[in-house]
N, CA, C and O of each residue as an XYZ file, in Angstrom:
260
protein
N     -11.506    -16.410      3.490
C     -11.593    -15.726      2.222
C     -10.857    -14.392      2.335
O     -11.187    -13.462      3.072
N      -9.682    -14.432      1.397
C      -9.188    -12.986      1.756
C      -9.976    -11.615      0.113
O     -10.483    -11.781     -0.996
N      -9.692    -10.728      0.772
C     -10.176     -9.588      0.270
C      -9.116     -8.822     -0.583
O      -7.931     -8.975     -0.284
N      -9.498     -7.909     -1.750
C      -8.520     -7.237     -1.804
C      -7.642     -6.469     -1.138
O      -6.478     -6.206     -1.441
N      -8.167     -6.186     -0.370
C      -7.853     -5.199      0.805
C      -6.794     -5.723      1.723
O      -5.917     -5.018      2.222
N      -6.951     -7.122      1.927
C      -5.994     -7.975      2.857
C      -5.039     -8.099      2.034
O      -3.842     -8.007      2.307
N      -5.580     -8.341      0.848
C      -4.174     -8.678      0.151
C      -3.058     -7.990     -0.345
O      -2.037     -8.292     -0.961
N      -3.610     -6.886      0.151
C      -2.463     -5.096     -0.046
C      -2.017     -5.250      0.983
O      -0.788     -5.178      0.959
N      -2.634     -5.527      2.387
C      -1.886     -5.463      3.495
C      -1.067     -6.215      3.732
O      -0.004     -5.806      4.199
N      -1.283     -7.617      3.485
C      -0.207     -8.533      3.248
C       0.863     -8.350      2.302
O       1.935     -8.828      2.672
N       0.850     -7.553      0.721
C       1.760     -7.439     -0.032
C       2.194     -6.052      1.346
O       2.733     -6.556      2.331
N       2.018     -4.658      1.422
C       2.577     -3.949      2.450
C       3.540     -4.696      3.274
O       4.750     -4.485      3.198
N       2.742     -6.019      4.468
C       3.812     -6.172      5.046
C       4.726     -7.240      4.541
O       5.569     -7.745      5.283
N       4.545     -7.664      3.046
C       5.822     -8.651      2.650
C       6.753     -6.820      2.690
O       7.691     -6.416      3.377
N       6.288     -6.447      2.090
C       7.262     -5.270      1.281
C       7.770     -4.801      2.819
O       8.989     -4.969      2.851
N       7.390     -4.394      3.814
C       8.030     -4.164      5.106
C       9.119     -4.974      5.728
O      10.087     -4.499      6.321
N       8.854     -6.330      5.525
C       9.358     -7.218      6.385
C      10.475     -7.479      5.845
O      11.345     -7.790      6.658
N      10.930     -7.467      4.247
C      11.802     -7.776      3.158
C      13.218     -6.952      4.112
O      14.362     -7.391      3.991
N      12.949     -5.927      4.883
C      13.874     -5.245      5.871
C      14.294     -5.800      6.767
O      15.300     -5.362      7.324
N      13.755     -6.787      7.146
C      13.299     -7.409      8.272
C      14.132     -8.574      8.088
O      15.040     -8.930      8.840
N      13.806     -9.055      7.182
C      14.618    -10.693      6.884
C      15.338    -11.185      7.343
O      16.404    -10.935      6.782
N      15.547    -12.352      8.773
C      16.499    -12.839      9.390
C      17.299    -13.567      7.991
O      16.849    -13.739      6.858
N      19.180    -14.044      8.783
C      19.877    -14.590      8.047
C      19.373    -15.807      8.235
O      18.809    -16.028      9.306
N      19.460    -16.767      7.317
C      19.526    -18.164      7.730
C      18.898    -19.008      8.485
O      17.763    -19.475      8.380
N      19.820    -19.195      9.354
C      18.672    -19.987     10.542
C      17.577    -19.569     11.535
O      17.129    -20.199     12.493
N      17.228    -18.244     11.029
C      16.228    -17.672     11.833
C      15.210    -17.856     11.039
O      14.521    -16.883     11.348
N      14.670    -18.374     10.292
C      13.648    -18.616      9.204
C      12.538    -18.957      9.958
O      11.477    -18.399      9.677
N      12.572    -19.778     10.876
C      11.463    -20.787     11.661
C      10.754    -19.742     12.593
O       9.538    -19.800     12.774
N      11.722    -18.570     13.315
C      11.517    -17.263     14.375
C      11.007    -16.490     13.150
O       9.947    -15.910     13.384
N      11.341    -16.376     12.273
C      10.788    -15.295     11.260
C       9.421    -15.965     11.158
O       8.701    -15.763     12.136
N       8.880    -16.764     10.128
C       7.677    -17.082     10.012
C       6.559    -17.432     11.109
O       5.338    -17.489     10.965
N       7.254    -17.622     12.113
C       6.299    -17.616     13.713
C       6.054    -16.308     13.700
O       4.892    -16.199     14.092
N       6.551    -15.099     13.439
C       6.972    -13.761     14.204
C       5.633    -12.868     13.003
O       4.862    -11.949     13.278
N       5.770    -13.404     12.070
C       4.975    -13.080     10.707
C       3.149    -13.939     11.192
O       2.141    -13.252     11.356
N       3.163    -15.192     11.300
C       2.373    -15.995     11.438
C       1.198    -15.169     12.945
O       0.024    -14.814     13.046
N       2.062    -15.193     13.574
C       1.344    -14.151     15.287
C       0.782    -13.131     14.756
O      -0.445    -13.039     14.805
N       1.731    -11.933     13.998
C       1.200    -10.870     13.684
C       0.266    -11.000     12.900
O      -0.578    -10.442     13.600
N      -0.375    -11.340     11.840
C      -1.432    -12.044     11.114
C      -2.421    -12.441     11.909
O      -3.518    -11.883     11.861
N      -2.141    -13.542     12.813
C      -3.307    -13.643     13.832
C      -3.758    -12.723     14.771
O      -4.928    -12.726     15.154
N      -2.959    -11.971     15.156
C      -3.241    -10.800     16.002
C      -4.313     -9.849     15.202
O      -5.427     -9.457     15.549
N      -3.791     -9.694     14.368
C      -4.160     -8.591     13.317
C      -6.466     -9.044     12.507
O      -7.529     -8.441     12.354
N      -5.813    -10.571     12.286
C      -6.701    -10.678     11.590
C      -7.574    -12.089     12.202
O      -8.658    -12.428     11.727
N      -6.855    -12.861     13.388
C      -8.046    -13.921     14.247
C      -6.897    -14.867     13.421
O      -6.025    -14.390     12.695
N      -7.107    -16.421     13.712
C      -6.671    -17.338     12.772
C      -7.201    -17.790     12.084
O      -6.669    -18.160     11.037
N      -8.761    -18.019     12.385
C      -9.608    -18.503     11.142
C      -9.269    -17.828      9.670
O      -9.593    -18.304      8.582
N      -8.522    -16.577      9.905
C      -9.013    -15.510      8.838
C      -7.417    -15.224      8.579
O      -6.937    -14.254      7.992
N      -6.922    -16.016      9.007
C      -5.423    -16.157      7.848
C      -4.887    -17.292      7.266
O      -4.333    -18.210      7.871
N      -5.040    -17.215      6.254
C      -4.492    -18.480      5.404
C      -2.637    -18.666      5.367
O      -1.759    -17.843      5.628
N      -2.546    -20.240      4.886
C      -0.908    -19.768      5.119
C      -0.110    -19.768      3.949
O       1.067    -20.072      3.760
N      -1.253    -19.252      3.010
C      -0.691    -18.265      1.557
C      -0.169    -16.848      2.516
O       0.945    -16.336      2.402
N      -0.968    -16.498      3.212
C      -0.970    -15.079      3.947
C       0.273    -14.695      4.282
O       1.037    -13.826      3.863
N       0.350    -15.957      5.570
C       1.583    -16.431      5.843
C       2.845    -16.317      5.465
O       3.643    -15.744      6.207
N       3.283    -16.909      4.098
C       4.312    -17.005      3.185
C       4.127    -15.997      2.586
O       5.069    -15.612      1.894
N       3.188    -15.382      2.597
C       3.835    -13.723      1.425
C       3.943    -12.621      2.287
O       4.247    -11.504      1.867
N       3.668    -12.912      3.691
C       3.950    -11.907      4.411
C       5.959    -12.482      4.917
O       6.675    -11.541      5.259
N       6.459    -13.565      4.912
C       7.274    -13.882      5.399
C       8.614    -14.197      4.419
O       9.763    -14.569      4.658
N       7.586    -13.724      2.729
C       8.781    -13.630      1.904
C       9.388    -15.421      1.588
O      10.550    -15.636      1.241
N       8.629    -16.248      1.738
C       9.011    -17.650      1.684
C       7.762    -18.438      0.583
O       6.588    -18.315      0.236
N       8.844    -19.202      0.384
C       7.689    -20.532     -0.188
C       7.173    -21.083      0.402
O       7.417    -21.039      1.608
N       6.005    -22.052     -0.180
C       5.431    -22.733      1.081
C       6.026    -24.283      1.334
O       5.482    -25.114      2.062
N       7.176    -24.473      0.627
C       7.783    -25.670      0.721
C       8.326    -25.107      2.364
O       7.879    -25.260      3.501
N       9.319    -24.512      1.873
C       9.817    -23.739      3.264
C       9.199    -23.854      4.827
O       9.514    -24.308      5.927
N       8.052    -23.100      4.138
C       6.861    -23.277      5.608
C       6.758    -24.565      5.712
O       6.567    -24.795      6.906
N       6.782    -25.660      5.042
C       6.348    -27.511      5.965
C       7.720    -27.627      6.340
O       7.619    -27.823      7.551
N       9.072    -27.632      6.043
C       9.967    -27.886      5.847
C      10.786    -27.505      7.633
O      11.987    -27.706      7.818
């Protein structure tokens, strides 16, 4: 269950990471790199992979893909 609170931090680090944005074929290293920090941050039970994708600036087609 995320919180409002998470969900600022997650919009924060979309809005951070948007700097961040590998070209192209780094997409798969990007959303791993996004996905860790999330778990680090917040356990895995306690990140969804809505979290995920708005921290990594992607759809979630993207993410199965």
């Amino acid at each position: 269950m995320t919180t409002a609170r998470n969900r600022k931090q997650v919009q924060k680090q979309g809005a951070e990471s948007s700097a961040k944005k590998p070209p192209g074929g780094d997409t798969r290293e990007h959303l791993l790199d996004c996905a860790l920090t999330l778990f680090a941050e917040r356990g895995y039970a306690a990140t969804s992979v809505r979290d995920i994708i708005h921290a990594a600036e992607v759809t979630q087609p993207t993410l199965y893909y």
